[in-house]
C-alpha positions as CSV (number, residue, x, y, z in Angstrom):
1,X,0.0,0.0,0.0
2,X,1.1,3.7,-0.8
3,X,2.0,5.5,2.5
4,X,-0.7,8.2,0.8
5,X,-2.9,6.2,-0.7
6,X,-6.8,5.0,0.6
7,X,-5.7,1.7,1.7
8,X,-2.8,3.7,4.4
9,X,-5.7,5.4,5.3
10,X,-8.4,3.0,6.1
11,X,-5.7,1.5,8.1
12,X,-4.9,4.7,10.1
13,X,-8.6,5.3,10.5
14,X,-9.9,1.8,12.1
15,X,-6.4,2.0,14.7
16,X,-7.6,5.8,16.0
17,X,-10.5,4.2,16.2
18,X,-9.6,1.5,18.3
19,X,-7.5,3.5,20.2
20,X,-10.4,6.4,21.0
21,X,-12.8,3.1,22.2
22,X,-9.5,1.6,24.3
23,X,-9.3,5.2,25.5
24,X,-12.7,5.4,27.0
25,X,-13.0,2.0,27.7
26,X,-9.4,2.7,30.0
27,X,-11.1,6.0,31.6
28,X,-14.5,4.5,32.2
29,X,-12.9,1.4,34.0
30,X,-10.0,3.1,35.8
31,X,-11.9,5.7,37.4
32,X,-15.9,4.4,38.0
33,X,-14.1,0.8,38.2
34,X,-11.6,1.8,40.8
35,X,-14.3,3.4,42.7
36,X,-16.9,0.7,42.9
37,X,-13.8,-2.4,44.0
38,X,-12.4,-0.1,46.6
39,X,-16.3,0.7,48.3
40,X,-16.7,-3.1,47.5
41,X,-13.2,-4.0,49.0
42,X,-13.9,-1.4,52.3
43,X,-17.0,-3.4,53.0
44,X,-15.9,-6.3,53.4
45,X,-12.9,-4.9,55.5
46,X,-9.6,-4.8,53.4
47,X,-7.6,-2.0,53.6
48,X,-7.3,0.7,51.4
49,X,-3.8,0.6,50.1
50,X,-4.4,-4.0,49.8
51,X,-7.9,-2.9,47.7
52,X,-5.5,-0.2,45.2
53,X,-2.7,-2.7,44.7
54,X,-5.1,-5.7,44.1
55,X,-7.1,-3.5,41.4
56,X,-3.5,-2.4,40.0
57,X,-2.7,-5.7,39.6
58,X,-5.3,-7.2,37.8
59,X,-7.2,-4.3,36.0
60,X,-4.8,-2.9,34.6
61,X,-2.8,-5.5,33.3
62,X,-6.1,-7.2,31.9
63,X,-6.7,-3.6,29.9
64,X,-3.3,-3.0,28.5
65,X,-3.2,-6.4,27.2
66,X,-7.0,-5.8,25.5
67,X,-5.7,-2.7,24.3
68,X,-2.6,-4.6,22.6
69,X,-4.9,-7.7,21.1
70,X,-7.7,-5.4,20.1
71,X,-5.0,-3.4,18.4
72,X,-3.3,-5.7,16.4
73,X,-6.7,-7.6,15.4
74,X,-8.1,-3.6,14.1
75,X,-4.8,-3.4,12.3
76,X,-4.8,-6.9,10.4
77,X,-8.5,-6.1,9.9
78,X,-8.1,-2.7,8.3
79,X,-5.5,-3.8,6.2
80,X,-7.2,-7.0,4.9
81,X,-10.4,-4.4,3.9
82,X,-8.0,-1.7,2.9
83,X,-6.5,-4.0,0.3
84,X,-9.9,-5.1,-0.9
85,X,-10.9,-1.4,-1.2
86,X,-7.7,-0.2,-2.7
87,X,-6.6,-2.9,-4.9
88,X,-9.0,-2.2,-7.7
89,X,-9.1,1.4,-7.6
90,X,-5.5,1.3,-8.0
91,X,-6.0,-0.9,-11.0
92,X,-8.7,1.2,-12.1
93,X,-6.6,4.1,-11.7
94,X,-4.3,2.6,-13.8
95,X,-6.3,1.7,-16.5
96,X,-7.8,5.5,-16.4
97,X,-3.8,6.7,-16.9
98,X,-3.4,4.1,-19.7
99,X,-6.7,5.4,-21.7
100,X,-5.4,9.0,-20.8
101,X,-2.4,7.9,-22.8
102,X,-4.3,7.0,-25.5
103,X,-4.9,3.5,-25.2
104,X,-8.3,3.0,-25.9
105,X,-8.5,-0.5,-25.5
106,X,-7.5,-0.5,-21.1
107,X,-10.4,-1.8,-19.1
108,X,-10.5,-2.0,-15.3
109,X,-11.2,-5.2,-13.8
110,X,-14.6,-5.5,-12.3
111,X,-14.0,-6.3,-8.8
112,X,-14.3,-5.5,-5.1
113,X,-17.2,-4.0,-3.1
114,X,-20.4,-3.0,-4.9
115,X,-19.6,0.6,-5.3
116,X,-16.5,0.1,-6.9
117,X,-17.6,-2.6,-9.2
118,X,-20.1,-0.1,-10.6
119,X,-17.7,2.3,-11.2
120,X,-15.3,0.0,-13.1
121,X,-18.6,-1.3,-14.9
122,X,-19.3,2.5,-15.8
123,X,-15.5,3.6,-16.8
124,X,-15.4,0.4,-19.4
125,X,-18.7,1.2,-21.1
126,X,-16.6,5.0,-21.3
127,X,-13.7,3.6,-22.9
128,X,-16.1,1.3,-25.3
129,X,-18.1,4.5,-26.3
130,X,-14.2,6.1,-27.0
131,X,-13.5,3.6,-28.8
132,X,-16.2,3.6,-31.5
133,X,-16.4,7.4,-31.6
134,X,-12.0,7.3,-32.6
135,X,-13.2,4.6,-35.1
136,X,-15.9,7.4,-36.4
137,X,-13.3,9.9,-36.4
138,X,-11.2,8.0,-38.5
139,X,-13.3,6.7,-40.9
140,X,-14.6,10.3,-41.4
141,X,-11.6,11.3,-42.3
142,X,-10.7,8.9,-44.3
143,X,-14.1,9.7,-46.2
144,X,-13.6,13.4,-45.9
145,X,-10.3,12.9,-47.8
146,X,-11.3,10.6,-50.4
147,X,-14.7,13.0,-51.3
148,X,-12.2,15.7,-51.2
149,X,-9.7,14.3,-53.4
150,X,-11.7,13.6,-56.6
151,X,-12.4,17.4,-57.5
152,X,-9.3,18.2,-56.3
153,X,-7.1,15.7,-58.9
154,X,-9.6,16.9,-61.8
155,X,-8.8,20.7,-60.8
156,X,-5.3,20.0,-61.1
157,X,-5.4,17.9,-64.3
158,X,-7.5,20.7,-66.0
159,X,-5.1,23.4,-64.7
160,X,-1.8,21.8,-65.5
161,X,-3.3,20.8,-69.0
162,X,-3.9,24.8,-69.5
163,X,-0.5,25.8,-68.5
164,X,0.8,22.8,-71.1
165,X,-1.6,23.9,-73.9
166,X,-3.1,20.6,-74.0
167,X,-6.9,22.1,-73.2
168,X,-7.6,25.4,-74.9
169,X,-8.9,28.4,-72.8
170,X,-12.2,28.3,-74.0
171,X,-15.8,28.9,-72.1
172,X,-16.3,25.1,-71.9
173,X,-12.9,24.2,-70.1
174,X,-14.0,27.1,-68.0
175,X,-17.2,25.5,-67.2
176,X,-15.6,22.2,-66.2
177,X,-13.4,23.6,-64.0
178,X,-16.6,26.0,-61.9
179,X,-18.2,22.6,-62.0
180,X,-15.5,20.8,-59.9
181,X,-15.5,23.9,-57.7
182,X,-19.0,24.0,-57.5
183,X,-19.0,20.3,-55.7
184,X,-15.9,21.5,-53.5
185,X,-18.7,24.2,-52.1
186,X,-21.6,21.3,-52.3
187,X,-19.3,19.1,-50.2
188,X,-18.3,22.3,-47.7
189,X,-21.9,23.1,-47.2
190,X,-22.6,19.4,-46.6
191,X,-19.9,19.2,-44.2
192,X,-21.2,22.3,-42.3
193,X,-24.9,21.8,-42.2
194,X,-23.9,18.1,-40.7
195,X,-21.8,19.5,-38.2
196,X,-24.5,22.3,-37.0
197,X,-21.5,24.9,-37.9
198,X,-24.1,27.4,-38.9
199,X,-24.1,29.9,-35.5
200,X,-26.8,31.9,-37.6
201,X,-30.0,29.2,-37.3
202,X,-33.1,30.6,-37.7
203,X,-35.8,30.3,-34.9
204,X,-38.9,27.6,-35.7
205,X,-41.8,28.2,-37.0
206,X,-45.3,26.9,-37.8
207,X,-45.2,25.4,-41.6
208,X,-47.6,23.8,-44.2
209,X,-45.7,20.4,-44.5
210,X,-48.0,19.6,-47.5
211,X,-47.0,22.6,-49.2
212,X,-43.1,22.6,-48.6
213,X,-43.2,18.9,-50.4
214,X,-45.0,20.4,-53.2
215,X,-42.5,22.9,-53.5
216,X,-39.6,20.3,-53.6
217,X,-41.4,18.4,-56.2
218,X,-41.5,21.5,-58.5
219,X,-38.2,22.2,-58.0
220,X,-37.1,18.4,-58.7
221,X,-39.5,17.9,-61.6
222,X,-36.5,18.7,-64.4
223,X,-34.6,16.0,-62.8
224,X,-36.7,13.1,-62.9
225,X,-38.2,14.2,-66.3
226,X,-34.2,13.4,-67.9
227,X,-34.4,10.4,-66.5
228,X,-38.6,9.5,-67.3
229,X,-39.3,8.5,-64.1
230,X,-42.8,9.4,-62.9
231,X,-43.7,10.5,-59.7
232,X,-47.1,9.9,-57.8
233,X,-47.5,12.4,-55.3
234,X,-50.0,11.9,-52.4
235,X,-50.4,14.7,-50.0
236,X,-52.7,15.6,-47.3
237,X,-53.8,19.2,-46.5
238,X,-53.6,21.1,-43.2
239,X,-50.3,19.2,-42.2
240,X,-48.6,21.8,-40.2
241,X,-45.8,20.9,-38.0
242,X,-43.2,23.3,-36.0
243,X,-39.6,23.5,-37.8
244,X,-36.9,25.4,-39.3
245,X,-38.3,26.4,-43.1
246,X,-35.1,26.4,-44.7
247,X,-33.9,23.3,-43.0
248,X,-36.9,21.2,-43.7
249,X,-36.8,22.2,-47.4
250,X,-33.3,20.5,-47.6
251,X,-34.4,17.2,-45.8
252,X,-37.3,17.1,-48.8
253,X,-34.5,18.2,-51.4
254,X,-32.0,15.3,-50.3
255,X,-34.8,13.0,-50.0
256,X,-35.8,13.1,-53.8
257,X,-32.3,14.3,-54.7
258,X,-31.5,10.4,-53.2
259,X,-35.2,8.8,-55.1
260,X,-33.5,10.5,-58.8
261,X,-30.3,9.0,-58.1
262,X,-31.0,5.6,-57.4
263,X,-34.0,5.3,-59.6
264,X,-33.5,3.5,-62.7
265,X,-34.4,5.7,-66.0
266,X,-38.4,4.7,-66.4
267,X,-38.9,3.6,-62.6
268,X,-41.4,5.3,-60.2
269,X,-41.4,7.4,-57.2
270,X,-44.2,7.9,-55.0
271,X,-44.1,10.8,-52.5
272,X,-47.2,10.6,-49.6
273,X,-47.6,13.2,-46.8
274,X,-49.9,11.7,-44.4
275,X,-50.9,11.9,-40.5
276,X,-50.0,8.6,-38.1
277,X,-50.1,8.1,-34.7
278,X,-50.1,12.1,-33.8
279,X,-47.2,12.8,-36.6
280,X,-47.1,14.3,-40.0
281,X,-45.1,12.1,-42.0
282,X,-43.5,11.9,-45.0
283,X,-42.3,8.7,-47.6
284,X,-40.5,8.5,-50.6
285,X,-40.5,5.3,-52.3
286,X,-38.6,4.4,-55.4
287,X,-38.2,1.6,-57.4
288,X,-35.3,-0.5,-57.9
289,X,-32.5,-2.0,-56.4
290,X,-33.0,-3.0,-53.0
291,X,-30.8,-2.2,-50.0
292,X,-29.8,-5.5,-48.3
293,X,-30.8,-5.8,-45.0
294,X,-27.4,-5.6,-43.2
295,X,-27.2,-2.5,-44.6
296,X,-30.5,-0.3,-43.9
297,X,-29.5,1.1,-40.3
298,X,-26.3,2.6,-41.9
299,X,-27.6,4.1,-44.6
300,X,-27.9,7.2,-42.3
301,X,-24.3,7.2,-41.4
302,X,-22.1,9.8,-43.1
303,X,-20.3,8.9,-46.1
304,X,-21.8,5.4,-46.2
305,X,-22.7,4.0,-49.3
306,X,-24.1,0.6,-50.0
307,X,-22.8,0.2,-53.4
308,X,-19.0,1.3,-52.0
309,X,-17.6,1.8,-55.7
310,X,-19.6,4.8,-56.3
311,X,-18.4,7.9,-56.9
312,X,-19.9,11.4,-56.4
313,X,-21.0,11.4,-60.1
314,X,-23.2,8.3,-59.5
315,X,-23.9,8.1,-56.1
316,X,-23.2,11.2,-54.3
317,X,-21.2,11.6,-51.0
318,X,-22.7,9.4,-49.0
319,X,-23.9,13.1,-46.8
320,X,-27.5,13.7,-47.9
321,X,-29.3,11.3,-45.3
322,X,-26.6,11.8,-42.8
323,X,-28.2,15.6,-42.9
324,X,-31.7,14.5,-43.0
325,X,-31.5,12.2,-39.6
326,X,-29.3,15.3,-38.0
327,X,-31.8,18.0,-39.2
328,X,-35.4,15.9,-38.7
329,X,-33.9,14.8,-34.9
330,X,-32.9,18.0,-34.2
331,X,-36.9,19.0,-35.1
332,X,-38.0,16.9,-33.0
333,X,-38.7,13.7,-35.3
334,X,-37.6,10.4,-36.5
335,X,-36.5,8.6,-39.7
336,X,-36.8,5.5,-40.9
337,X,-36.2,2.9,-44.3
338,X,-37.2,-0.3,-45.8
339,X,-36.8,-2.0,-48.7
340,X,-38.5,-4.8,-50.0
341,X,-40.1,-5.9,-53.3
342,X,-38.3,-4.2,-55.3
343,X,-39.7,-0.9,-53.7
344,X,-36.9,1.4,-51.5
345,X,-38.8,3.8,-48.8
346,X,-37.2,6.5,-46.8
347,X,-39.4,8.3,-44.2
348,X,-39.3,11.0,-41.4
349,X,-42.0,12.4,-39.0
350,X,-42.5,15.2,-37.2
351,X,-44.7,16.1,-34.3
352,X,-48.0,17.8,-35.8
């Protein structure tokens, strides 16, 4: 045991304590004892002094050698419970240092009294959650920098072939280039609006859910008329549920922005606002490919993609629903997917 540590002091503790009882147990006996034997010893005729030395002899010798057992038992007893205490919360201590370090995968051991055991319990599940969120972090950036890298390589292929005179100068060259800026900014704003970056939020309000999904329908119409695919809107009126306009608009846009992308040319999309159970909600369902089932729960996760050799040209940057499940929780609400038949579904509801 540390000369500082608990365990030192649990020890120190029970011998004080022991020594305060012997203490009053010593007072307590010496004085009212002393009295009582020698009133005691005078009637029955004994002298004074014969009654003193008699008590002397025996009392006292029977005390100092409780004081010395009762000593040495509170000392081999402390220390047995001040290792028992002390042990693991020196190892859990340790394992606390260690994770400090950055050691991620230190657990304590789950052992001694109750209290302690819940502590270690608690401190393990900490490290676990650690764990997975540097595992996030990683893969994030591993994402971040692979999204990042694609319209970076094509700027500098397009610049260096200017400055060789392989491309011409012309408008179109031009136009490639804004466009591979343009998804830098796309991929910024992304980045942003998942992080909550934006200080500058504006407050909630009151909105017709019915006709903010109209709106994104008109505003997607061009691009699911390229690709033929017809879309079957069913919306209830009077839906009105309490959110951030702006942010709300780009949970609809990402929704069908996701339905045009993985919709073959020719395929369907149905888009229902409805009321259930107390909530406006709101489905997109599209046609085609199905997600298999291992992978539904992480289509939510940023940068996640089940089809992992797309590229943003084909299959976007795995952000979209990542900012639909931030934006709709944030609100209030709750998402959800399925797909089965050949039919894809993504949903969200909101209190109305």
């Amino acid at each position: 045991m540390r000369p500082d540590g608990i365990g030192t002091r649990i020890v120190l503790a029970a011998l004080v304590s022991v020594a305060i009882a012997l203490a009053i147990l010593a007072v307590g006996v010496m004085r009212v004892g002393a009295d009582t034997f020698m009133h005691l010893m005078e009637a029955i005729g004994r002298p004074t002094e014969e009654a003193a030395a008699m008590f002397q002899g025996s009392v006292t010798e029977i005390v100092a050698v409780a004081a010395v057992v009762a000593g040495v038992v509170a000392l081999a007893v402390g220390t047995l419970l001040a290792r028992r205490i002390a042990r693991p919360i020196e190892r859990l201590a340790d394992a606390a240092q260690r994770t400090a370090e950055g050691d991620l995968r230190a657990t304590a051991p789950v052992e001694g009294p109750a209290e302690v055991r819940a502590l270690a319990n608690s401190f393990n599940v900490m490290v676990d959650r650690l764990a997975e969120q540097d595992a996030v972090r990683r893969e994030f950036v591993v994402n971040a920098s692979h999204e990042l890298r694609t319209p970076l390589t094509n700027l500098q292929g397009y610049l260096e072939a200017l400055r060789d005179g392989v491309l011409p100068p012309d408008p179109a060259t031009f136009d490639s280039l804004r466009e591979e800026v343009d998804r830098l900014t796309r991929l910024a704003s992304s980045l942003d609006a998942l992080a909550g970056a934006d200080d500058e939020r504006p407050m909630p309000e009151d909105l017709d859910l019915g006709a903010l999904v109209r709106t994104g329908l008109d505003l997607a119409a061009p691009s699911f008329a390229r690709r033929s695919i017809s879309v079957t809107p069913s919306i209830d009126r009077g839906m009105i549920v309490h959110a951030r306009a702006d942010e709300l608009a780009q949970v609809v846009a990402n929704l069908l922005q996701n339905a045009v992308r993985y919709t073959p040319a020719g395929g369907e999309v149905r888009v229902t606002v409805a009321r259930e159970d107390g909530h406006a909600q709101v489905r997109v369902a599209n046609s085609g490919s199905e997600i298999p089932a291992e992978d539904l729960p992480r289509v939510w996760e940023r940068f996640f993609r089940v089809e992992r050799s797309r590229d943003r040209s084909t299959g976007g940057a795995g952000i979209g629903l990542a900012i639909v499940k931030r934006l709709v929780e944030e609100a209030g609400g709750r998402v959800g997917a399925s797909s089965e038949a050949g039919v894809t579904t993504f949903w969200f509801s909101l209190p109305a």
